[in-house]
Every structure is written in C-alpha cells, then in structure tokens.
PQR file of N, CA, C, O and H, with PARSE charges and radii, in Angstrom:
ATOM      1  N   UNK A   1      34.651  31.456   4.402 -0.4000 1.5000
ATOM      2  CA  UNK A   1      34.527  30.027   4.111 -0.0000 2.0000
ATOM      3  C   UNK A   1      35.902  29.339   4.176  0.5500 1.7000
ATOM      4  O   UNK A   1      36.074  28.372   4.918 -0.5500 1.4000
ATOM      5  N   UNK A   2      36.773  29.782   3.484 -0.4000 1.5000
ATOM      6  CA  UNK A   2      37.895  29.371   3.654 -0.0000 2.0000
ATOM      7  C   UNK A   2      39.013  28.999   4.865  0.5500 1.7000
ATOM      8  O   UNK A   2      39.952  28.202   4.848 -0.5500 1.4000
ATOM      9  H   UNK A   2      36.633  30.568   2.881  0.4000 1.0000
ATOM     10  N   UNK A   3      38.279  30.361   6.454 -0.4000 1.5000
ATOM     11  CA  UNK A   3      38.962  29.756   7.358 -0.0000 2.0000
ATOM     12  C   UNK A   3      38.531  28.742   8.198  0.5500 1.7000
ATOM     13  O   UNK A   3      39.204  28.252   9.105 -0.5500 1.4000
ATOM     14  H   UNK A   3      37.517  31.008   6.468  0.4000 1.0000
ATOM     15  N   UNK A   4      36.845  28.277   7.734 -0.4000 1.5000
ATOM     16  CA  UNK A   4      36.493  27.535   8.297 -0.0000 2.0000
ATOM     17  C   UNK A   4      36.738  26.175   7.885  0.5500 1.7000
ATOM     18  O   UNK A   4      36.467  25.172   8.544 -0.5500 1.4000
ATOM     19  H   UNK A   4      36.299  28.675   6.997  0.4000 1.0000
ATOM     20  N   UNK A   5      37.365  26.226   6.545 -0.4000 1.5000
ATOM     21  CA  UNK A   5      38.015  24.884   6.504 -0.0000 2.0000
ATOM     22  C   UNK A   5      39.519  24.631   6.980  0.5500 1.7000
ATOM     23  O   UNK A   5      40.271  23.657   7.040 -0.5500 1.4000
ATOM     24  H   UNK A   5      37.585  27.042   6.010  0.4000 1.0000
ATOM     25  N   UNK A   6      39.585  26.014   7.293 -0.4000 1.5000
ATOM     26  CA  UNK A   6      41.834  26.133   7.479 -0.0000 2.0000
ATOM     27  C   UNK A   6      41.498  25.352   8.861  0.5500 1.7000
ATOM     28  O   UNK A   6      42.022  24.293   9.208 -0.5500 1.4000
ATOM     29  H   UNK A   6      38.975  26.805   7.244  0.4000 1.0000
ATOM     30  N   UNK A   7      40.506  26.096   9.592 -0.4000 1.5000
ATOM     31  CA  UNK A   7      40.231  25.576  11.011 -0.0000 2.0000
ATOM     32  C   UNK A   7      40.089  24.090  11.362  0.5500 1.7000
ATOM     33  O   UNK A   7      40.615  23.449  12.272 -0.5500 1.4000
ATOM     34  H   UNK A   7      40.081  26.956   9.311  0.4000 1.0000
ATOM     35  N   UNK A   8      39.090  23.649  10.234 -0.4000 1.5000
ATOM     36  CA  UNK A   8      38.427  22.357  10.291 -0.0000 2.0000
ATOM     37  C   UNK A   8      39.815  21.200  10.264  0.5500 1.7000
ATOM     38  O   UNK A   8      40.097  20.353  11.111 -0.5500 1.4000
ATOM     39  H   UNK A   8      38.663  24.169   9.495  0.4000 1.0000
ATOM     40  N   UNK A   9      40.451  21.496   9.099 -0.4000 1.5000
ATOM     41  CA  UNK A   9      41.913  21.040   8.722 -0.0000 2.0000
ATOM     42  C   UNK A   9      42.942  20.895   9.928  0.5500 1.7000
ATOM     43  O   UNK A   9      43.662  19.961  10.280 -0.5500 1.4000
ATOM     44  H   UNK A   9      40.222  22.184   8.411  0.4000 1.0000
ATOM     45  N   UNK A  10      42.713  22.321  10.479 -0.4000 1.5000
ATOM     46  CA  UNK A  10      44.052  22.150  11.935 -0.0000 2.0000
ATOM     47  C   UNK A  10      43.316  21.819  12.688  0.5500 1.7000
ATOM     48  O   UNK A  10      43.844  22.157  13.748 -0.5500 1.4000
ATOM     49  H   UNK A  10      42.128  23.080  10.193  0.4000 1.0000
ATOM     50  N   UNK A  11      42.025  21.174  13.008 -0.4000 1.5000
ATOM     51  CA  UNK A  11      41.809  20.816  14.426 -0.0000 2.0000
ATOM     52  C   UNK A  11      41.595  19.325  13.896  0.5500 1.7000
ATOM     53  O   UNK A  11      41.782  18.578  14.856 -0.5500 1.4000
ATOM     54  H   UNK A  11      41.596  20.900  12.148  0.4000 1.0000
ATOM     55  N   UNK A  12      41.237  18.500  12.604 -0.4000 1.5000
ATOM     56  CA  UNK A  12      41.575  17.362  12.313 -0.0000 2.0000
ATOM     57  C   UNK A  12      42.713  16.706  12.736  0.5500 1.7000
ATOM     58  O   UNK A  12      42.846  15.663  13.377 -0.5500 1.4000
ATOM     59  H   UNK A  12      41.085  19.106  11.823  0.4000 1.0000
ATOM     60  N   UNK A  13      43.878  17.838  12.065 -0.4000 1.5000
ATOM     61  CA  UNK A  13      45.231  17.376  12.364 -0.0000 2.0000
ATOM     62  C   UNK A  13      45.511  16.832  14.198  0.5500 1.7000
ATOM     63  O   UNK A  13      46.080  15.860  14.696 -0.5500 1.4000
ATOM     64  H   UNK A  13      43.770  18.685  11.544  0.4000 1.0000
ATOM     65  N   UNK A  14      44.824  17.961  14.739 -0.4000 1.5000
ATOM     66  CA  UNK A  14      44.946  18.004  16.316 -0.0000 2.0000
ATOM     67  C   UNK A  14      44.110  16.824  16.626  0.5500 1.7000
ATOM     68  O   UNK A  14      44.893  15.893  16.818 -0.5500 1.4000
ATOM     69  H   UNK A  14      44.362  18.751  14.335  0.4000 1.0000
ATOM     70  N   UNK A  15      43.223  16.533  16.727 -0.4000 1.5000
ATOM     71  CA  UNK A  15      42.579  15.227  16.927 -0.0000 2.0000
ATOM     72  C   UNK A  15      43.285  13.475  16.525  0.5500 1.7000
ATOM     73  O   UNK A  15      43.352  12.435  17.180 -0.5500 1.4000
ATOM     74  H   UNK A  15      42.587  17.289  16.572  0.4000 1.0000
ATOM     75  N   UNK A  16      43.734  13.886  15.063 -0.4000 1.5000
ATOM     76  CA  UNK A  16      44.771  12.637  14.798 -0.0000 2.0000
ATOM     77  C   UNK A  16      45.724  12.921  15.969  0.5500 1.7000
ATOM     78  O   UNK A  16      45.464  12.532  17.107 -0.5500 1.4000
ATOM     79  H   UNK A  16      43.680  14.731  14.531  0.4000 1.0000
ATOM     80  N   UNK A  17      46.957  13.686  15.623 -0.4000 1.5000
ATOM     81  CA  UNK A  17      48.054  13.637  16.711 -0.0000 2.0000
ATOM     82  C   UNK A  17      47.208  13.444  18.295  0.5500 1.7000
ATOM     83  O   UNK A  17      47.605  12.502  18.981 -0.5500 1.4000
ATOM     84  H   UNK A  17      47.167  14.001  14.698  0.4000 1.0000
ATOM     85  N   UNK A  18      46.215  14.203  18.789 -0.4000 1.5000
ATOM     86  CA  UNK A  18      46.221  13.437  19.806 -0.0000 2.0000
ATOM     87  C   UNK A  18      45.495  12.048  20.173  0.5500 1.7000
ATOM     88  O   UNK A  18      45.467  11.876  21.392 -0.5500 1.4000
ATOM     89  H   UNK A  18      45.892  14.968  18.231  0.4000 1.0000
ATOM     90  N   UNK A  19      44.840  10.910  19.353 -0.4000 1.5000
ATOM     91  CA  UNK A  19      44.360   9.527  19.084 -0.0000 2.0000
ATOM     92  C   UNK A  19      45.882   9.001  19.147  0.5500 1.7000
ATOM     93  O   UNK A  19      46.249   8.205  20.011 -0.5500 1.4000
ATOM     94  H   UNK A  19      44.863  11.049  18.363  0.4000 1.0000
ATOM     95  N   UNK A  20      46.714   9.507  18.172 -0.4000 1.5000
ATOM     96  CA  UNK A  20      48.237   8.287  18.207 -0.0000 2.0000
ATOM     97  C   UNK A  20      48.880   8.741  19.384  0.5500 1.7000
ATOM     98  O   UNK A  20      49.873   8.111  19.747 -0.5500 1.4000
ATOM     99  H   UNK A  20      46.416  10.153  17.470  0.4000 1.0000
ATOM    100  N   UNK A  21      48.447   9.864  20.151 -0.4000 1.5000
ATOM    101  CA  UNK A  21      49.576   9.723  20.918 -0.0000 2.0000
ATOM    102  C   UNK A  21      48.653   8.939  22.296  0.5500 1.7000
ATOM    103  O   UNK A  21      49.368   8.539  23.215 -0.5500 1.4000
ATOM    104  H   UNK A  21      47.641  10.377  19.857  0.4000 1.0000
ATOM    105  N   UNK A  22      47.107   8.721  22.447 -0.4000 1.5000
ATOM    106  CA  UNK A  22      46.810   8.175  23.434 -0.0000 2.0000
ATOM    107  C   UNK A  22      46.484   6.841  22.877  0.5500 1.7000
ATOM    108  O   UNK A  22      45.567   6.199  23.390 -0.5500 1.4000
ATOM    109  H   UNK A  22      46.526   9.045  21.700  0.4000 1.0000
ATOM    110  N   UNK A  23      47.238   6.303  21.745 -0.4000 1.5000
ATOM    111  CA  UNK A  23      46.732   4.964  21.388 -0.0000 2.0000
ATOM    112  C   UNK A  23      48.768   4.398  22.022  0.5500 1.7000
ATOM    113  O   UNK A  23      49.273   3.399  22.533 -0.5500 1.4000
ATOM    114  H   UNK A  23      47.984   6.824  21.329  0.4000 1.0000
ATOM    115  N   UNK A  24      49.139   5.436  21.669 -0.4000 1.5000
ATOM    116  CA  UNK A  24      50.803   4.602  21.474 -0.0000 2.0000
ATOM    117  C   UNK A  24      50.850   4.871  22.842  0.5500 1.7000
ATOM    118  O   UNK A  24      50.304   3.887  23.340 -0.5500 1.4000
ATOM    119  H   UNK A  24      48.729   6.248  21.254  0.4000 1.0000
ATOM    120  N   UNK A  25      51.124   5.496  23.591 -0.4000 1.5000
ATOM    121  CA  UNK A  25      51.645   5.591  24.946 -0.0000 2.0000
ATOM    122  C   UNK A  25      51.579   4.694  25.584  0.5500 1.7000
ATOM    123  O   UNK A  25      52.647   4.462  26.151 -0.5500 1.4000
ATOM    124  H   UNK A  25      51.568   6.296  23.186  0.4000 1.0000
ATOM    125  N   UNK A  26      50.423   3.678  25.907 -0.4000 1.5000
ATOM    126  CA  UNK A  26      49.926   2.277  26.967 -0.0000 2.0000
ATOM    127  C   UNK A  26      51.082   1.659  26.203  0.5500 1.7000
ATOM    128  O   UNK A  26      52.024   1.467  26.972 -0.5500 1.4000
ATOM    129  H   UNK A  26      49.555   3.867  25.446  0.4000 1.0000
ATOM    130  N   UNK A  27      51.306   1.330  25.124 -0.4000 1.5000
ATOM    131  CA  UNK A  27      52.462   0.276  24.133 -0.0000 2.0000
ATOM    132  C   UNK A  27      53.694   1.065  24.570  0.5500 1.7000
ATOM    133  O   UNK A  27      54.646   0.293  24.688 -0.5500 1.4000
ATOM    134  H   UNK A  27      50.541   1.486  24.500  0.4000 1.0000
ATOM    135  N   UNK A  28      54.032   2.403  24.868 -0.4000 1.5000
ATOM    136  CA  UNK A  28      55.210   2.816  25.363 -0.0000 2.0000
ATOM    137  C   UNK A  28      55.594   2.704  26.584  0.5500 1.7000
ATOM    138  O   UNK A  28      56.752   2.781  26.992 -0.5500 1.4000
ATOM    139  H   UNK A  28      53.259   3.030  24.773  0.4000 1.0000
ATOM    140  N   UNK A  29      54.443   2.483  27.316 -0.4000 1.5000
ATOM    141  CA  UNK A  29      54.176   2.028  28.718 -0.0000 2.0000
ATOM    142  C   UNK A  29      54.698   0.365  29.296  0.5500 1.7000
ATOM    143  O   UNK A  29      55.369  -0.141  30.196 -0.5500 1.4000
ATOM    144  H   UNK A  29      53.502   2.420  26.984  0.4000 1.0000
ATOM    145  N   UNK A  30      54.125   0.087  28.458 -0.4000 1.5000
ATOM    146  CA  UNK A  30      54.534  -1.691  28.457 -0.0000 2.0000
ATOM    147  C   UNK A  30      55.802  -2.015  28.320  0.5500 1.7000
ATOM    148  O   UNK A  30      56.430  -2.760  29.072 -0.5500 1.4000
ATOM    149  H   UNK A  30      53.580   0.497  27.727  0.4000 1.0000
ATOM    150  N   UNK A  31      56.355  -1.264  27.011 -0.4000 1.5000
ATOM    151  CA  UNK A  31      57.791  -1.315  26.891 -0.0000 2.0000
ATOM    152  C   UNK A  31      58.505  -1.122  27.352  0.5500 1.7000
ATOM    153  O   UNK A  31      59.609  -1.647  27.202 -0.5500 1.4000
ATOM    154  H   UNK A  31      55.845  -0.658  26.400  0.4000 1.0000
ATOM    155  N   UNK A  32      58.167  -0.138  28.262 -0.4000 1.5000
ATOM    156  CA  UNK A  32      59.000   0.354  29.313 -0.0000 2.0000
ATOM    157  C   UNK A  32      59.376  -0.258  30.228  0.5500 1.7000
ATOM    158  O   UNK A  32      60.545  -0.294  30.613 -0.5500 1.4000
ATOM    159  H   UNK A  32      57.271   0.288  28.384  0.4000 1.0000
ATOM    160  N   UNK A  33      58.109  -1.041  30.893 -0.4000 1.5000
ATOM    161  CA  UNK A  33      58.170  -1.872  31.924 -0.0000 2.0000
ATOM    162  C   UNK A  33      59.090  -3.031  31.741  0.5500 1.7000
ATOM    163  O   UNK A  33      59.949  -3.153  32.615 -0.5500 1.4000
ATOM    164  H   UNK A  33      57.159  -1.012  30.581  0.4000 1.0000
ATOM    165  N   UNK A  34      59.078  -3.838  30.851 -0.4000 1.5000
ATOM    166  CA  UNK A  34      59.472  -4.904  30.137 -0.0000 2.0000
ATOM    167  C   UNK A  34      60.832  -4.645  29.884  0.5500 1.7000
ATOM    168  O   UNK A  34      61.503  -5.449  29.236 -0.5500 1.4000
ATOM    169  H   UNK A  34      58.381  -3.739  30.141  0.4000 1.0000
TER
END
C-alpha cells in the first residue's frame, strides 16, 4: 500500500513539473522573440 502511494506521489510530482514546463515555455518563447 504504501508504494502505491510513494508512486502515486512521484508521478503527481511528474505531471505538475511537466504542465509548468508546457504552460511556461510558449511565454519563454515569446520572450525570446521580443
């Protein structure tokens, strides 16, 4: 039971980090250009 929450926990984490990094990039994109 327990690694199925260790799991649940690190693939949350993995899902956040990858949402900010495909929400920020287009805005790092722009900036760039600019």
């Amino acid at each position: 039971m327990y690694s199925i929450g260790f799991w649940g926990i690190l693939s949350g984490i993995f899902k956040f980090f990858l949402i900010t990094i495909y929400l920020t990039s287009p805005v790092r994109i722009v900036m760039d250009s600019q």
